[in-house]
matplotlib code that plots the C-alpha trace (Angstrom):
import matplotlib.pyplot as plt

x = [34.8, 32.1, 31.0, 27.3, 25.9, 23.4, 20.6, 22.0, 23.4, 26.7, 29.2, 31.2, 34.0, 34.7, 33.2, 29.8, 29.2, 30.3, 27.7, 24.6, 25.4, 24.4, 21.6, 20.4, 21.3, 19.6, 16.2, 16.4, 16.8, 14.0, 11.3, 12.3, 11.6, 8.5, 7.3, 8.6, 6.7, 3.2, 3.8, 4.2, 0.9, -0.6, 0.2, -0.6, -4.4, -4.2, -3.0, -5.2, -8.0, -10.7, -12.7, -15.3, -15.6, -18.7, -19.9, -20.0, -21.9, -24.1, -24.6, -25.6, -28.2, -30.1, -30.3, -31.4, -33.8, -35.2, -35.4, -37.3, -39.5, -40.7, -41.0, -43.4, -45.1, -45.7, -46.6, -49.2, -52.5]
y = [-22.3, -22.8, -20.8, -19.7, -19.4, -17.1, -18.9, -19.6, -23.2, -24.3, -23.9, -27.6, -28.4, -31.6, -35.0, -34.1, -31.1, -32.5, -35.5, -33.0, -30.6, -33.3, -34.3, -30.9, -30.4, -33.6, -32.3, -29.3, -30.9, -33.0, -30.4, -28.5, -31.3, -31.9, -28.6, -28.2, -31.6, -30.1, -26.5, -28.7, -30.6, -27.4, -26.0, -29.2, -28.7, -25.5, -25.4, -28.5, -28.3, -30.2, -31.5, -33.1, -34.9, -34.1, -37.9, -36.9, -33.6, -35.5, -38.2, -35.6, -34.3, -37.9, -38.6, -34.4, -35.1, -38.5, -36.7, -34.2, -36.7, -38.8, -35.2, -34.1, -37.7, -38.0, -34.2, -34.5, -35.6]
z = [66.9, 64.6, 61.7, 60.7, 57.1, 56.5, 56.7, 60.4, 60.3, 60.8, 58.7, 58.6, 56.1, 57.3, 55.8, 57.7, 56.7, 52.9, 53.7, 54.8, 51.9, 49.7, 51.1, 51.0, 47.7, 47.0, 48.8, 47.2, 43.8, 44.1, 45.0, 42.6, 39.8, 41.2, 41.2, 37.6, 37.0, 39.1, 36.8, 33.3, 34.1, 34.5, 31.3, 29.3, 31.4, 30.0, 26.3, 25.9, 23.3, 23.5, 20.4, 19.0, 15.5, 13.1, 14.7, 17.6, 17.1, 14.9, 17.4, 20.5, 17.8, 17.2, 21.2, 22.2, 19.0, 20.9, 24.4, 22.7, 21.1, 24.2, 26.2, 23.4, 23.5, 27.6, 27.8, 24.7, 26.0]

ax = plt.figure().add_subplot(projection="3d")
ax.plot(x, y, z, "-o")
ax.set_aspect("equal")
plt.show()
């Protein structure tokens, strides 16, 4: 006679049923580290600042301030 769980497999006490336990166990484990892994990565995406140093501000200035210059040099007859 063999027994059903709730999730509709069988039931085995014996060294087999011990062995597949495990394994399932094992699966289970393992996705849910990853999705705790996939979930920490998203939060780190999320709480991450971005910045930029007075250089680089600066340094965005000079080359917008160039562009600007040959615009105003090619479009000036």
């Amino acid at each position: 006679e063999v027994e059903l769980s709730s999730d509709g497999s069988a039931v085995n006490t014996g060294p087999k049923g011990v062995i597949n336990d495990w394994r399932r166990y094992k699966q289970l484990e393992t996705e849910q580290r990853q999705e705790q892994r996939r979930e920490m990565e998203r939060l780190i995406k999320k709480l991450s600042m971005t910045c930029r140093s007075h250089l680089d501000e600066e340094a965005d200035k000079q080359k917008q301030k160039e562009l600007q210059e040959k615009i105003n040099g090619k479009v000036t007859w």
